[in-house]
matplotlib code that plots the C-alpha trace (Angstrom):
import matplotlib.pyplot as plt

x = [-7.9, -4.5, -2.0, -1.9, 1.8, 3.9, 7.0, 10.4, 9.9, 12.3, 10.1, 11.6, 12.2, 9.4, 6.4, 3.8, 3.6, 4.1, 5.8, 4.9, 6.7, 8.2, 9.9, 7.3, 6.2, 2.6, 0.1, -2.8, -4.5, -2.6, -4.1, -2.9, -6.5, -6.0, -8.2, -8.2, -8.4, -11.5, -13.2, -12.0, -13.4, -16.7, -17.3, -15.7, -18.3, -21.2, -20.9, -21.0, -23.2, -26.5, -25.9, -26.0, -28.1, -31.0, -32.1, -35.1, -35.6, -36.7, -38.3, -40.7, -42.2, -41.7, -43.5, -42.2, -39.2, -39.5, -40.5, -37.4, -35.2, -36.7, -36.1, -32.5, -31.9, -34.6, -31.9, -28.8, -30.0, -31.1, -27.7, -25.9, -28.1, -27.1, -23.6, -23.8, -25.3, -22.3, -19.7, -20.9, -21.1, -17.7, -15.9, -17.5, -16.5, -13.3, -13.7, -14.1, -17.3, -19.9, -22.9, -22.2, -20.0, -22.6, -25.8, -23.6, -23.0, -26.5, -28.5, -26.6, -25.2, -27.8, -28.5, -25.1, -24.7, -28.2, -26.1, -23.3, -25.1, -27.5, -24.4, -22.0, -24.2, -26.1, -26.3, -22.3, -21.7, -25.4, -23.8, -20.5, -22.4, -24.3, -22.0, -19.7, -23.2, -22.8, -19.4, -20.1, -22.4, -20.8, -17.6, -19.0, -21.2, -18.8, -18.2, -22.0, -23.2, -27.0, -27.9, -27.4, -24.4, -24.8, -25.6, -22.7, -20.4, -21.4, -21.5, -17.9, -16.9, -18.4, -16.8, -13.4, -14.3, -14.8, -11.6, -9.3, -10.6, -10.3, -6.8, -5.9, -7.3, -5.9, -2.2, -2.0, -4.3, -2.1, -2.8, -6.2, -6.0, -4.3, -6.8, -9.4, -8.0, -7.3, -10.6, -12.5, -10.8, -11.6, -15.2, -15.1, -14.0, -16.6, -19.5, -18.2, -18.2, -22.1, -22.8, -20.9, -22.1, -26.0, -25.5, -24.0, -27.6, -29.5, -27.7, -29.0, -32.5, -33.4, -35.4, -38.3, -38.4, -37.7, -41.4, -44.0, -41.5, -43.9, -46.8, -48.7, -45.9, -46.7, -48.7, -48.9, -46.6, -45.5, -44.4, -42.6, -40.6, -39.5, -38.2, -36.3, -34.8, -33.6, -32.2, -30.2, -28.8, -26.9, -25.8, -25.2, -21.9, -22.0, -21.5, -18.0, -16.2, -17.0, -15.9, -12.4, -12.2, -9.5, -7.3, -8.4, -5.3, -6.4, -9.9, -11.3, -10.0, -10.7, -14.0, -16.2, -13.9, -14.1, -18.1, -19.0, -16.5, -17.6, -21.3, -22.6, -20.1, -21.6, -25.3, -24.7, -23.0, -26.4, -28.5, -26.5, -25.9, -29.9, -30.1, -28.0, -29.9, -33.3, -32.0, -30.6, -33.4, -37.3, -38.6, -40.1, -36.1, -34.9, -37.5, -36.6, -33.0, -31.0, -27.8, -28.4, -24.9, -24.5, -27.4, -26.6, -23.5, -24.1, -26.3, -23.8, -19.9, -21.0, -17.8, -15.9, -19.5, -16.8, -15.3, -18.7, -19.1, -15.1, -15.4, -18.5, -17.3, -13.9, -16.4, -18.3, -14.8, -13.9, -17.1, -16.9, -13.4, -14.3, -17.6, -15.1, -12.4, -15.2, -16.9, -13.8, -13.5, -16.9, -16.4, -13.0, -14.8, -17.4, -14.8, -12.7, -15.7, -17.0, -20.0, -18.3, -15.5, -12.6, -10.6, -12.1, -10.7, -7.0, -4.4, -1.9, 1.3, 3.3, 0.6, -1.6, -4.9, -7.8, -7.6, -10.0, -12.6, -11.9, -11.8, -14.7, -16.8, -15.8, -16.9, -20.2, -20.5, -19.4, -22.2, -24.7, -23.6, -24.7, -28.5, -30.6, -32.9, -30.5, -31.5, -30.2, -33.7, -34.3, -31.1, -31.7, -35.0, -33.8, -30.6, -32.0, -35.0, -32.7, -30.3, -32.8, -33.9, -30.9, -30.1, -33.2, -31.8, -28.5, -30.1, -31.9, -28.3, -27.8, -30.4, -30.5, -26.4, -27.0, -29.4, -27.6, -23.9, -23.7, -20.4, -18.7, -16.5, -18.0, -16.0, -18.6, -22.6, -25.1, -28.4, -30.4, -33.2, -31.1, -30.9, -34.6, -35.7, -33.3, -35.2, -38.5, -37.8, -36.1, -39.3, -41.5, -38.9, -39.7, -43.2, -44.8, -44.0, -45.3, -48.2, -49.4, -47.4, -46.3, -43.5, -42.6, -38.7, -39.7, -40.9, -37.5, -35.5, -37.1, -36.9, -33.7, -32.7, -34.8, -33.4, -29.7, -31.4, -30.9, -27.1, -26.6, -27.6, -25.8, -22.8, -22.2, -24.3, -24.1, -20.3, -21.1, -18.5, -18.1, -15.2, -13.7, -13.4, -10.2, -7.7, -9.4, -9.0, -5.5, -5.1, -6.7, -4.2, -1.1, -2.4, -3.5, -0.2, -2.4, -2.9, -4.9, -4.9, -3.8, -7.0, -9.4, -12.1, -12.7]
y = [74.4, 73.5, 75.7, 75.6, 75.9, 72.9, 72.4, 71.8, 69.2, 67.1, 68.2, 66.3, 68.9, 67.4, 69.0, 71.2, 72.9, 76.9, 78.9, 81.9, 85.1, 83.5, 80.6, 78.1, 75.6, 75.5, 72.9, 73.5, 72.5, 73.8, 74.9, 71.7, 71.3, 72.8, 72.9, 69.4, 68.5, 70.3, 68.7, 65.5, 66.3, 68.0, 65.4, 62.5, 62.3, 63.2, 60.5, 57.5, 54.9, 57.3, 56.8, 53.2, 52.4, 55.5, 55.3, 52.7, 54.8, 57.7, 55.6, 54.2, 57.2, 59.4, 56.6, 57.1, 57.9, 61.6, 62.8, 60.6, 61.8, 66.0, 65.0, 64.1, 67.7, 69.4, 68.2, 69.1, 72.5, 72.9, 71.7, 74.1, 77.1, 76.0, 75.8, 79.1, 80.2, 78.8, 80.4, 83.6, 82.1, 80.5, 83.1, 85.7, 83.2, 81.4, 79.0, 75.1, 73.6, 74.5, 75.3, 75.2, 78.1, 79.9, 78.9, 80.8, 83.8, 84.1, 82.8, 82.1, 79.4, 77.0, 76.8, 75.8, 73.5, 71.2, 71.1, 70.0, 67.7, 66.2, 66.5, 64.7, 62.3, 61.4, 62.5, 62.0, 58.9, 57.6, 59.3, 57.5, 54.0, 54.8, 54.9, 51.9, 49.8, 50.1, 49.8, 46.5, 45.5, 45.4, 43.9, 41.3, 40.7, 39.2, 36.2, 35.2, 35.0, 35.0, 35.1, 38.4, 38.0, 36.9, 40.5, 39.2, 39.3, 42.9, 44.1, 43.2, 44.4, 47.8, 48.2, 47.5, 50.4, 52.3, 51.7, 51.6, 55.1, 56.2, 55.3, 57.1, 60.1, 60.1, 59.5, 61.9, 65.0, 64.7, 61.0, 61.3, 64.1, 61.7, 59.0, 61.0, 62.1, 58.3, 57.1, 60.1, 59.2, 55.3, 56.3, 58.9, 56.0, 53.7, 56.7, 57.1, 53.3, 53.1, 56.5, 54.7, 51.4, 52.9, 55.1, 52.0, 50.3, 53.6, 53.9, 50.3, 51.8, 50.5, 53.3, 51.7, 52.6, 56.3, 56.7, 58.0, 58.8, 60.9, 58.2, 57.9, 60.1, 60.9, 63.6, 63.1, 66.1, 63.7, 61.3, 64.1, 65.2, 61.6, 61.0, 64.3, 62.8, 59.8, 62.3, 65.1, 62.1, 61.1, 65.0, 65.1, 66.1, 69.4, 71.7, 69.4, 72.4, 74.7, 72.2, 72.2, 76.2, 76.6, 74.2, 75.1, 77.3, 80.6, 80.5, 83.5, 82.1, 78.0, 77.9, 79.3, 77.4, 74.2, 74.6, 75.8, 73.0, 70.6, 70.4, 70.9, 67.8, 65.4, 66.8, 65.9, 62.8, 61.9, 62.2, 60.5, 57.5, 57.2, 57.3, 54.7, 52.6, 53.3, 52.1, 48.7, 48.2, 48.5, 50.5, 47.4, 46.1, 48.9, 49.0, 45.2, 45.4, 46.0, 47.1, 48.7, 49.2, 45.4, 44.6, 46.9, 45.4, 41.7, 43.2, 45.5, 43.8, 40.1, 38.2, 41.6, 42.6, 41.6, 44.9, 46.7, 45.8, 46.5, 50.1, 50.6, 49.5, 51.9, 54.7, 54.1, 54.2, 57.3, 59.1, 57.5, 58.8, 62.3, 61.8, 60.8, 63.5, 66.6, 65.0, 65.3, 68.9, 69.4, 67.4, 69.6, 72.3, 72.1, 71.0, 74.0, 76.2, 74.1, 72.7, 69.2, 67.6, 69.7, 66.5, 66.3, 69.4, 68.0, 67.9, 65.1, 66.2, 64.1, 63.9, 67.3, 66.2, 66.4, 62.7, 62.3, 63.6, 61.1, 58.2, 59.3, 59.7, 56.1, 55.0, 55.9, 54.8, 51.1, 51.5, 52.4, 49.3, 47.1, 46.2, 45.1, 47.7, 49.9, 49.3, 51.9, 53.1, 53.6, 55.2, 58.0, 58.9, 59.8, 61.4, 63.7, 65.4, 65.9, 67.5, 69.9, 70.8, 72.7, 73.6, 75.0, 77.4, 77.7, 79.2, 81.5, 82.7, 84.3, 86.7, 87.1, 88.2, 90.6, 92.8, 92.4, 92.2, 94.3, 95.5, 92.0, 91.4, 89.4, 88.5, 86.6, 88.1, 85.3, 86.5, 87.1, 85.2, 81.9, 80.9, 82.4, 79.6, 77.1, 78.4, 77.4, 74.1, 73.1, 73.8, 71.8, 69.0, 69.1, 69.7, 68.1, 64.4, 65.1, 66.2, 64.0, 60.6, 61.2, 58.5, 57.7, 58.5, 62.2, 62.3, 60.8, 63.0, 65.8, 64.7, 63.8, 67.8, 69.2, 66.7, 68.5, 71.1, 68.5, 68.5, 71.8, 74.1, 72.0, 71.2, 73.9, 77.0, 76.1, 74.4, 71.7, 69.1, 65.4, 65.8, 62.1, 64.4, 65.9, 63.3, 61.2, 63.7, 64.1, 60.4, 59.9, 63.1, 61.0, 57.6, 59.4, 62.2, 65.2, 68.9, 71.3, 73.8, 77.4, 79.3, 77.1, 79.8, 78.8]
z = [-38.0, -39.0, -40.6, -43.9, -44.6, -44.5, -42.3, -44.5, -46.6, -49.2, -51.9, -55.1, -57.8, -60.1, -57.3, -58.6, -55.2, -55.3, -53.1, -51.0, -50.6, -47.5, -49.2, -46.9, -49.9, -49.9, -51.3, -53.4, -56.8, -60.0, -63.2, -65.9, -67.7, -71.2, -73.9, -75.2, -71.6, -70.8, -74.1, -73.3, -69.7, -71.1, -74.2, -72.1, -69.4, -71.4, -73.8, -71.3, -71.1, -72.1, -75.1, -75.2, -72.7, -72.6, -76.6, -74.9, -72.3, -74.2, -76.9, -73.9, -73.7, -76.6, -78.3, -81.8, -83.9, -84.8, -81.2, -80.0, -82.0, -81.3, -77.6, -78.7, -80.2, -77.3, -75.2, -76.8, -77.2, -73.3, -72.8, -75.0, -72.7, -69.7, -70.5, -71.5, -68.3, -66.9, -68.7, -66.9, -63.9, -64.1, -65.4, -62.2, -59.6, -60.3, -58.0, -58.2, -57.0, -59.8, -58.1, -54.8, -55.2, -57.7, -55.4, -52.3, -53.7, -55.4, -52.2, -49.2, -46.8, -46.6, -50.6, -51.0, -48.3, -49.3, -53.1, -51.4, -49.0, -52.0, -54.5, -52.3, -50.5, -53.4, -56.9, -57.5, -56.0, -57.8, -61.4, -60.7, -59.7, -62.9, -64.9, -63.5, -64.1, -67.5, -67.6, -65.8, -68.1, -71.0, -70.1, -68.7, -72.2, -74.4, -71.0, -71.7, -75.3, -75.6, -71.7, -69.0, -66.8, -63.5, -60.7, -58.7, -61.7, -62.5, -59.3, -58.9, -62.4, -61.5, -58.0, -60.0, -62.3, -59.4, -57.7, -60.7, -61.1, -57.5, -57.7, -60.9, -59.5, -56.4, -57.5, -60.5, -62.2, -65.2, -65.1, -64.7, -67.6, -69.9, -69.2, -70.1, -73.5, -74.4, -73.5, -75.3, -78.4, -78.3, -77.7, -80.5, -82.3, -81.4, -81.9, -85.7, -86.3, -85.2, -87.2, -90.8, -90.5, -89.4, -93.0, -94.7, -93.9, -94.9, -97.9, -98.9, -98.6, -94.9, -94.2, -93.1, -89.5, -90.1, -92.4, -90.5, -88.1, -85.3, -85.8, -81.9, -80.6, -76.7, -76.0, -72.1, -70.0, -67.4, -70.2, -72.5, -69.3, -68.4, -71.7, -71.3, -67.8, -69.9, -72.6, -70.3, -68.4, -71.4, -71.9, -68.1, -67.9, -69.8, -66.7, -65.9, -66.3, -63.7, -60.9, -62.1, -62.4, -60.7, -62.3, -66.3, -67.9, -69.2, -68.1, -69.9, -73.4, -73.1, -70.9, -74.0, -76.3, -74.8, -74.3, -77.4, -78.9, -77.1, -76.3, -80.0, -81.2, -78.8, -79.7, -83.4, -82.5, -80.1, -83.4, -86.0, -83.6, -83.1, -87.2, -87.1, -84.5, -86.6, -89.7, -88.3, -85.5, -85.2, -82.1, -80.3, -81.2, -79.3, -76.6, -75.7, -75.9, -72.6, -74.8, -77.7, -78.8, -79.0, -80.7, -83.2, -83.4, -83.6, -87.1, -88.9, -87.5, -87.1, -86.7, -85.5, -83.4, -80.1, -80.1, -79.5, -76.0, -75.8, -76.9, -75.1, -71.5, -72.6, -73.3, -69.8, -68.1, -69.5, -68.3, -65.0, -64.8, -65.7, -63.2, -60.2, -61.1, -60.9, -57.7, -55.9, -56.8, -55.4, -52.3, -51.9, -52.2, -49.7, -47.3, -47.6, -46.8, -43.9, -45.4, -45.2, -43.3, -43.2, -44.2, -47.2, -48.1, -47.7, -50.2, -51.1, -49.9, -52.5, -55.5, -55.1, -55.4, -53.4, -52.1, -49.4, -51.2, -53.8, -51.9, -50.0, -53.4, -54.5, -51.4, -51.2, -54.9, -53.8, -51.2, -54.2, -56.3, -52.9, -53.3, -56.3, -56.0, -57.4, -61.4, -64.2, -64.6, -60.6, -60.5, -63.4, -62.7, -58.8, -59.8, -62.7, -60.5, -58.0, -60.2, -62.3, -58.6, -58.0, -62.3, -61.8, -58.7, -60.5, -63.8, -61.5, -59.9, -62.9, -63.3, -59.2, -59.7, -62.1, -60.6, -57.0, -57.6, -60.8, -60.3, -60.8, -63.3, -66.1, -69.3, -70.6, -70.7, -71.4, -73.0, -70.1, -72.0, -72.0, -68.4, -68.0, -70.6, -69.0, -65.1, -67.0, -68.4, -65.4, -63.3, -66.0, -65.7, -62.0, -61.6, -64.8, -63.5, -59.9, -61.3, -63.6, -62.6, -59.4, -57.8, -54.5, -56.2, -55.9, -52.5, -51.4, -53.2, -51.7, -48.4, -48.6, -49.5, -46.9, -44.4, -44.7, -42.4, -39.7, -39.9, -40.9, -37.8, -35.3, -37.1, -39.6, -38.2, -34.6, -35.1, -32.3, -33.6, -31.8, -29.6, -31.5, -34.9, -34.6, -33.0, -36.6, -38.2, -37.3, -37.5, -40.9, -42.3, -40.9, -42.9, -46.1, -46.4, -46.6, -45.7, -45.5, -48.7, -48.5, -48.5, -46.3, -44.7, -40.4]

ax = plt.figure().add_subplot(projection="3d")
ax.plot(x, y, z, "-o")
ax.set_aspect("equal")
plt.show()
């Protein structure tokens, strides 16, 4: 491995690089995520295109208005557990990476490299080609009135998203930071116009779809979990936080803050929008719509219903910008303990951010973007059992860490009952739908995690590494201006 210090550099005075004792600059990460920055991070990504986009989904098969509207709340609450689970675990390890640092120390090597292999290789880049889908879609909207843009059209309007983003990350944090502020307020903004304009219409006694409101509500297991897929992947984004530990200012203060801030907002928000879409639109409305938001719209704005799909596709940015700036973190992460390539665990000599790992994120996302069997529904229902598989382990960490590393610091204690519910649900969110429905989806998924073994004992436990890895490697640090960071373990 390389050393970690750089030679003598002309360092303009402006670098965020620290020094050592030894006067060698040295590159790494700073701490410039505050407290409106981690809401804007934590509120930011959750409120993407779920919102939007998943109030069908979960309407599908919650099969009325009451029991969609409980799932709603169900899954605010969940959220607002886990998140508190992960204060504790955050604030014990103060290290970036979320999981994969948590799901090393509870359980070992390999449970944190199949996150990182699952995380990196699949469930960020599918988040992030998520969320640029919908970001597609409703940009492209306004450009065909009455008829669904063309695939090409959106598949090239997403894969700018994607790149756009990728570049902002890679050139600035504060940047990035600021971008994420802008666009949380625009789709603040947006959320607050649906919520008046829905109360408007309630207040002129259009309250006919909210009567007999849990009328033929599902009552299958399989079906109640699948809605809850469709409902925590629009509050996916509430663990944001612990991947960028290492760079949030006074941790111990502004990790609770910004979580207890921040996750409650967006769960009111969530229900008040979905009152809004009730009053304005019948369930079979909602079930048959592809965009909700602009439906809605086109009803309560009419001539000014163009800014709809405007605010919508700035809200979907935002997320995918938060989505793309904590993936990186993860994919540095990894990298720096081995579990990846060491490259991406490389630091931007000139901008100080984890730039390999970013561009390696946006690339696999591009990838994900490629073929027409990549649909929104396809996409969640593979990315959110994957995900609860390893919540699941994560939630367990907790109570695993406190009966065998008792002597850790902990700032924050979590009701030991809170991740034990969160463990439970995650294991009904996994099990229930193999049971009862099962989908080839699942299978993958879980082949997929299992097939990390294959890389892992040759390349990570056994260290046999292709001989043409380190003159790229070397190559690809000249071309991209990075270094390895200060504390990267052999």
């Amino acid at each position: 491995i390389m050393e970690t210090k750089v030679r003598k550099r002309n360092l303009d005075s402006t670098s965020s690089a620290t020094v050592t004792d030894d006067k060698q600059n040295v590159v790494k990460l700073k701490q410039e995520v505050g407290v409106l920055g981690g809401i804007s991070l934590v509120v930011g990504t959750m409120i993407g295109s779920g919102i939007f986009m998943s109030p069908a989904s979960i309407l599908i098969h919650a099969h009325s208005v009451g029991a969609s509207l409980c799932i709603w709340a169900a899954c605010g609450v969940l959220a607002t557990f886990g998140a508190m689970s992960y204060i504790e675990l955050g604030l014990m390890i103060k290290k970036s990476g979320g999981e994969y640092q948590y799901l090393k120390a509870a359980y070992g090597e390999v449970a944190a490299f199949l996150f990182a292999w699952t995380s990196i290789i699949v469930t960020k880049p599918s988040s992030f080609a998520i969320i640029a889908i919908g970001f597609a879609q409703y940009v492209t909207a306004p450009f065909y009135p009455g008829c669904t843009p063309p695939a090409t059209i959106q598949k090239c309007a997403a894969a700018f998203c994607i790149l756009i983003i990728s570049l902002i990350n890679c050139f600035s944090v504060k940047l990035s930071n600021f971008v994420q502020i802008f666009f949380t307020a625009a789709k603040l903004l947006i959320i607050a116009s649906i919520i008046i304009g829905g109360f408007v219409m309630l207040g002129q006694g259009h309250t006919e779809n909210l009567t007999n409101g849990f009328e033929g509500s599902a009552k299958s297991f399989s079906a109640i979990a699948v809605a809850f897929y469709s409902g925590l992947w629009s509050y996916d984004g509430w663990n944001q936080l612990n991947f960028v530990t290492e760079e949030l200012q006074n941790p111990v203060r502004n990790f609770p803050l910004t979580i207890m801030i921040g996750i409650p907002m967006v769960t009111v928000l969530y229900i008040l929008v979905n009152i809004a879409y009730f009053t304005v639109m019948t369930p079979s409305e909602i079930i048959s719509s592809s965009a909700v938001a602009i439906t809605f719209g086109d009803r309560v704005f009419g001539p000014a219903s163009f800014i709809v799909p405007v605010a919508v596709a700035c809200s979907t940015f935002g997320a995918a910008n938060g989505s793309a700036f904590t993936a990186g973190r993860l994919t540095y992460a990894a990298g720096r303990n081995g579990h990846m390539l060491k490259l991406f665990s490389y630091i931007s000599v000139t901008k100080l951010t984890p730039s390999p790992a970013l561009i390696f994120n946006s690339f696999i996302a591009l990838l994900m973007i490629i073929p027409d069997a990549s649909n929104f529904s396809t996409l969640i229902d593979y990315f959110t059992f994957a995900s609860w598989i390893f919540y699941g382990a994560t939630f367990l960490s907790v109570i695993v860490l406190r009966f065998r590393k008792p002597e850790w610091k902990r700032p924050y204690r979590v009701f030991i009952a809170i991740p034990a519910i969160c463990f439970i649900t995650s294991c009904y969110l996994i099990v229930a739908p193999i049971i009862d429905s099962p989908q080839l989806a699942y299978l993958y998924a879980a082949i997929f995690i299992i097939a990390g073994l294959v890389f892992y004992f040759p390349l990570i436990y056994f260290k046999k590494v292709p001989p043409f890895m380190e003159p790229l490697t070397s190559f690809l640090q000249q071309v991209l201006e990075v270094v390895p960071p200060p504390d990267m373990e052999d």
